[in-house]
N, C-alpha and C positions, 0 to 999 in steps of 0.2 A: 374636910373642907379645903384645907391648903393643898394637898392633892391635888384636888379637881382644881384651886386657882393656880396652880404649880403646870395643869396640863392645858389649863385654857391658856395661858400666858405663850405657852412653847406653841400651841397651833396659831395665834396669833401672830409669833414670831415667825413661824413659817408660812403662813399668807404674807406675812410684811415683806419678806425675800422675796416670794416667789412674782407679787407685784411691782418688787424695786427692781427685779432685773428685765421683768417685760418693757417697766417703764424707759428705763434706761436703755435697753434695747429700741425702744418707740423713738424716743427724742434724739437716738444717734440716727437710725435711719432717715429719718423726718429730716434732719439736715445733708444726711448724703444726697435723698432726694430731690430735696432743693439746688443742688447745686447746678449750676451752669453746664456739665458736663454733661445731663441728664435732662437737659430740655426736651430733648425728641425721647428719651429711653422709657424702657419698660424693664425694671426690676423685680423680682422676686426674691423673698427670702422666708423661711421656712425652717424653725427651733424645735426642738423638743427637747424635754426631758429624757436621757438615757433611759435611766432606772425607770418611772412612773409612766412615760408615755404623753404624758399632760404634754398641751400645745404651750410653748412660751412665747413665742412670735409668730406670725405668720402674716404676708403682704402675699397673694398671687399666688398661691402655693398651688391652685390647681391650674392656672395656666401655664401649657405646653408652650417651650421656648428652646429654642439652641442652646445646646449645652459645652459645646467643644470637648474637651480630652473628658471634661467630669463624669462624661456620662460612662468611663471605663469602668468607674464603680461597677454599674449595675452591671457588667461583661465580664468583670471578674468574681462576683458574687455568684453568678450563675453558673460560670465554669466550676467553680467548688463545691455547688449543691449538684450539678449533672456527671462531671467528669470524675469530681473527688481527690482529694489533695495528695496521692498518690498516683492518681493516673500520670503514663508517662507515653509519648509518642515513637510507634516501633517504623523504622526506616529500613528495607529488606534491599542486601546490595548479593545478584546470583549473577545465576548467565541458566538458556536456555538452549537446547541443543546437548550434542554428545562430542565430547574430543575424541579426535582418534589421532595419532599422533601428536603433533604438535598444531593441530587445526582443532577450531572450534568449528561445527558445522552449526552455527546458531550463534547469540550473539548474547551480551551482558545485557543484564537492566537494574535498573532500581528502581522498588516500589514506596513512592513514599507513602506519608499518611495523614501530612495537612503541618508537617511538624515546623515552627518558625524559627526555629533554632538550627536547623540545621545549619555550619557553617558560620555560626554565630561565634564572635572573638570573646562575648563573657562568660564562656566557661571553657577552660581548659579540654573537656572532652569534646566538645562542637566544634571545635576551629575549623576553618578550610581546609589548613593544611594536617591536620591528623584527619580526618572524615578521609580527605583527597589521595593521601599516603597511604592510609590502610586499605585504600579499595584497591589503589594501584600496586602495592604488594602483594597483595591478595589473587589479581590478576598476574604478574610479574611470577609468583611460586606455581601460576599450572604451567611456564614455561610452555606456552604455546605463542606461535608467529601470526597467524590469521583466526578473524573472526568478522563472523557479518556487522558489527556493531553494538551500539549502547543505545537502548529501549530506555527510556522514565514514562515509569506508568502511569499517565494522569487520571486514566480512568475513577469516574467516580466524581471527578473531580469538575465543578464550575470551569468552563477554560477563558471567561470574563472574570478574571482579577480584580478589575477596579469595582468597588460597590458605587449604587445609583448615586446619584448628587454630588459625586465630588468634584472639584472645579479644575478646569484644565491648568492653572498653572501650580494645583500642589500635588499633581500626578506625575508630572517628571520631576521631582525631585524626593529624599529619603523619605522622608514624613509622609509620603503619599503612593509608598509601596504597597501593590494590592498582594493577597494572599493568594495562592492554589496549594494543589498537592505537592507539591515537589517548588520547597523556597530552598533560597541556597544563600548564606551570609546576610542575611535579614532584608535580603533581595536590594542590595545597594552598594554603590560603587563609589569613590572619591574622584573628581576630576580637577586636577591640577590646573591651575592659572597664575599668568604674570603678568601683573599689569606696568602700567608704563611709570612715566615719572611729574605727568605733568596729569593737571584734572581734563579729562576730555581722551586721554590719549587712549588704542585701542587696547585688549586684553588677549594674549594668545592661548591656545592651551596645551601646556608643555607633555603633561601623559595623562593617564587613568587609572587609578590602583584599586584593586588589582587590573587589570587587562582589562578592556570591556571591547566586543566581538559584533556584538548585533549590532549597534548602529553608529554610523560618522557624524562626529558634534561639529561643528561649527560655531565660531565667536563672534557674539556681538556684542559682547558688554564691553564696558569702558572703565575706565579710573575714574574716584572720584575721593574726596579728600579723606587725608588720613584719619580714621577714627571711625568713618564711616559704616565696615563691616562689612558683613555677606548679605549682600542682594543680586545678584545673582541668581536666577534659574535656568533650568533646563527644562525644554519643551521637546518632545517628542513628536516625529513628524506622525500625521495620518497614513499618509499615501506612497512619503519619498522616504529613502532610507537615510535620510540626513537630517539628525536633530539640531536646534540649536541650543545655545545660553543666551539667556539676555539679563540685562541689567548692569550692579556695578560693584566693583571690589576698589577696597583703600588699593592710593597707587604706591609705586616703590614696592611692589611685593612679586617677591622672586617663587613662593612657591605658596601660592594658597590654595588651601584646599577647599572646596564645594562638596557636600553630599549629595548625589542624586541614584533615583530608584532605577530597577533593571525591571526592563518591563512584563520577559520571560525568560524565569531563571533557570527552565529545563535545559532550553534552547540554547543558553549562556553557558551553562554548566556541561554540554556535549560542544560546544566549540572550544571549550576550556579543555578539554580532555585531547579534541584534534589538532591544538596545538602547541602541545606539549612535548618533551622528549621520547613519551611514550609513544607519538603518534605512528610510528616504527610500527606498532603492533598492528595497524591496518584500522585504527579502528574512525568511525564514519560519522558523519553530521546524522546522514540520514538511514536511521535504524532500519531494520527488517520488520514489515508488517505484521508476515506469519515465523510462526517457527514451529519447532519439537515443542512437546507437552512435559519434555523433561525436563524439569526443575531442579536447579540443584541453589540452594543460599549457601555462599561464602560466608555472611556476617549480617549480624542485625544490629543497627545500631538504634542506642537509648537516647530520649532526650533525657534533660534533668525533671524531676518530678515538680508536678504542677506549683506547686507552693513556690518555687525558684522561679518558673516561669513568668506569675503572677508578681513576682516581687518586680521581678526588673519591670516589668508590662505597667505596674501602676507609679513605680519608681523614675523612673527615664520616661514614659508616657510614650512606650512604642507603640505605633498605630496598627504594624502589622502583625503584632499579636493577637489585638483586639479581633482582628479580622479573620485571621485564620480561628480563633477560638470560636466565632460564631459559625463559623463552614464545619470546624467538627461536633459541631450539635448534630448539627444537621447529618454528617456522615454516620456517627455514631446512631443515631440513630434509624434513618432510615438509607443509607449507606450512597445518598448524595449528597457532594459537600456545597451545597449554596448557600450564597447570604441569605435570600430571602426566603429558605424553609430554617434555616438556623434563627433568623429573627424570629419567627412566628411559633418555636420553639421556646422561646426567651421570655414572650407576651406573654404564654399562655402558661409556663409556668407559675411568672410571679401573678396572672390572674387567680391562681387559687390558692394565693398567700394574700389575697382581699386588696389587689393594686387592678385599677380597673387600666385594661387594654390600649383604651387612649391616653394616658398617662402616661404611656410610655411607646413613641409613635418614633421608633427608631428606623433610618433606614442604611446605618453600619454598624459595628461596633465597637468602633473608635473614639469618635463623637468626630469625625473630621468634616463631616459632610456640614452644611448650613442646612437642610433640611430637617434636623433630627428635632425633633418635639416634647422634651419632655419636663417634666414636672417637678419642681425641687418637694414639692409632697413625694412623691412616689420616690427618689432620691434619697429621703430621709427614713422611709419605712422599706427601701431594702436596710440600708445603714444600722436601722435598728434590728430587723430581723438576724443580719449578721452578728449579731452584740452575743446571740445567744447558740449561735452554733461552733463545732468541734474547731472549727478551721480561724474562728476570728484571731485567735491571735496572731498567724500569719497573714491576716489579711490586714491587719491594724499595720503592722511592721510593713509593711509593705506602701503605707502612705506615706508621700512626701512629707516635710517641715516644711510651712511656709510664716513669719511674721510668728516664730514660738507656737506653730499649730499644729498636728495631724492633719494634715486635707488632701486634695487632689485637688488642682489646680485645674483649668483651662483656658484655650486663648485660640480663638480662630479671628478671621475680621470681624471687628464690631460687636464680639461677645466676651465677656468675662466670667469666669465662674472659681468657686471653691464649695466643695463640702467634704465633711470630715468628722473631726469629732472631736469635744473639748473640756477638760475636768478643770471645775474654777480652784480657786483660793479656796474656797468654803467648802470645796470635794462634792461639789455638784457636776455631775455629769451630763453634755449636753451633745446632741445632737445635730448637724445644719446643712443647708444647700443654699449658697446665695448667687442667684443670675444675675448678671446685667446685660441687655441687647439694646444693640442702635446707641451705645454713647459715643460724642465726639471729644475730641481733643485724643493726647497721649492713651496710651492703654497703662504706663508707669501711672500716672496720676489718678487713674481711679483704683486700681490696686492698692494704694496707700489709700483713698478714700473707703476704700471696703475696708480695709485691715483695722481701719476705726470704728467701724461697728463691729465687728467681728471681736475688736479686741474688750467689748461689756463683757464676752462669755469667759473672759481669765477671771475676773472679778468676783 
């Protein structure tokens, strides 16, 4: 008999939990919601238990909403169940034709393979300048003087970069680098400015690091008080080959830098080549069509293996990972690299891990576009499906800290988001995706409004 009162007492005590944290969950959201900030918005948010699966919260969990960067979750879960956490990206650098003395009768190429690292400064073996050296040593040891030029082979490859929805002023700038075959230093350049001394005054733009070839920028931004920061972009023309900058940078600043995207980095990477010292060697903007069927590979270069790529990708919240990793669904498998058979790819996977298709109405895989539709339910049931596969622990590592959390963060206009994953005080393990879209005021101040609900799950 004390047994059994011994074991009714403990389930007891665990429905009493399991109702004090929904509750407490309930009455924090119920004032975020109230608040001023949230007149016009539509939140969702969406809890689970790790371990059991049991729902602990849930507000709107099946309405599809903008997700901004969170939705990398679901693009990097999917790269590690299709590609596999050793898959790693082969970049093939030859020449085709036959030397016969010191002539190449044909000319260099490189076949890339969709790889976003290429060129990339966070790891030692990707840099521009070892990728750029080894090729040109490489070329430099057949000690030859002429050749018809350098091929990069896009084939295969989407030659629209930018995925649908994304909005013309975060396409000229870093965070709005689209993906193809052949990326080169995470497809972005820095443009140098100096602004004046007084607020109003204009901004000039002193160089571009490294070198940027395809297009002439133009300034229009101004000064504006100190403290103020990078606003500033760059807009790429349609028609003329003259971009601008607009906006405003603190004044008194003799060298600031802006990040902005290159819009084709084949193109940039063969003007890079023709104005170099090497250029001696003859070599051309504009490659040879046809050539010899003779093949020869000097070198193939590696990227780092998936699990490295996803870290920084979910870590730093690059966009053009996201992107290129959905085009190699797609090439991988059917050996064309589009976003939109790499998306339909992604759907119909997680459709037969019981996520129904509209749940997840993505059209990058970024989360950069305002179009993207998806569900902090389907959110939360990759997040859990990953709890139980080879790869989570690197994919867990691989989430930011935000507010003492594990989450993945997001932030485009007018939307916030986090989900992640959270062990309480009491070693319950919890699950979550919280959206908010259309709030006004700061984006700082509902962030700390969220981090109050969010912060029941330490408890």
């Amino acid at each position: 008999m004390k047994k059994l009162l011994l074991f009714a007492c403990l389930l007891l005590s665990d429905a009493s939990f399991a109702q004090s944290i929904s509750t407490r969950l309930q009455l924090a959201y119920s004032k975020f919601e109230s608040d001023s900030q949230l007149t016009n918005a539509i939140a969702s948010l969406y809890v689970i238990n790790a371990k059991t699966g049991d729902i602990v919260f849930d507000n709107n969990s099946r309405i599809g909403l903008p997700t901004a960067s969170t939705l990398k979750v679901v693009t990097a879960a999917t790269a590690y169940e299709l590609l596999g956490q050793d898959f790693r990206y082969e970049t093939k650098f030859g020449y085709i034709g036959k030397i016969k003395g010191r002539s190449l009768s044909g000319y260099f190429y490189i076949n890339p393979s969709g790889d976003p690292t290429l060129g990339s400064w966070r790891w030692k073996t990707t840099s521009d300048t070892s990728i750029f050296n080894k090729f040109s040593d490489a070329i430099r040891a057949l000690n030859i003087k002429t050749y018809g030029g350098l091929l990069i082979n896009n084939k295969g490859w989407d030659s629209e970069t930018i995925p649908e929805g994304w909005i013309w002023q975060d396409i000229g700038n870093y965070y709005g680098a689209g993906a193809t075959g052949f990326n080169w230093r995470e497809n972005q350049y820095d443009v140098i400015l100096k602004s004046g001394n007084n607020i109003g005054d204009t901004v000039s733009i002193v160089d571009t690091k490294p070198k940027f070839f395809s297009t002439h920028l133009r300034s229009f931004v101004t000064s504006a008080a100190k403290g103020t920061g990078d606003n500033a972009y760059v807009f790429y023309p349609l028609t003329k080959p003259i971009g601008v900058v607009r906006g405003t940078i603190p004044v008194n600043e003799n060298s600031f830098a802006i990040s902005a995207s290159i819009p084709d980095p084949a193109r940039e990477f063969n003007l890079l080549f023709a104005n170099t010292a090497d250029a001696k060697w003859g070599l051309k903007e504009q490659a040879l069509e046809n050539g010899s069927n003779d093949t020869t590979n000097l070198f193939t270069h590696y990227s780092p293996y998936l699990d490295s790529i996803i870290y920084w990708f979910l870590k730093k919240s690059i966009n053009l990972y996201g992107e290129a990793l959905v085009k190699t669904f797609a090439y991988q498998t059917n050996g064309v690299g589009e976003t939109d058979k790499g998306l339909e790819i992604v759907k119909n996977f997680w459709k037969e891990k019981g996520i129904p298709r509209n749940e997840l109405n993505m059209v990058d895989g970024s989360g950069l576009s305002p179009l993207n539709r998806i569900t902090t339910h389907a959110q939360v049931m990759i997040l859990k499906y990953a709890v139980t596969q080879p790869w989570y622990k690197a994919y867990f590592n691989a989430f930011p800290e935000y507010n003492g959390m594990k989450m993945k963060s997001g932030t485009i206009n007018g939307v916030k988001g986090f989900c992640g994953y959270q062990k309480s005080k009491d070693g319950n393990e919890y699950i979550f995706s919280f959206l908010v879209n259309n709030y006004n005021g700061p984006s700082s101040a509902v962030v700390q409004k969220m981090y109050k609900v969010l912060d029941e799950l330490k408890n």
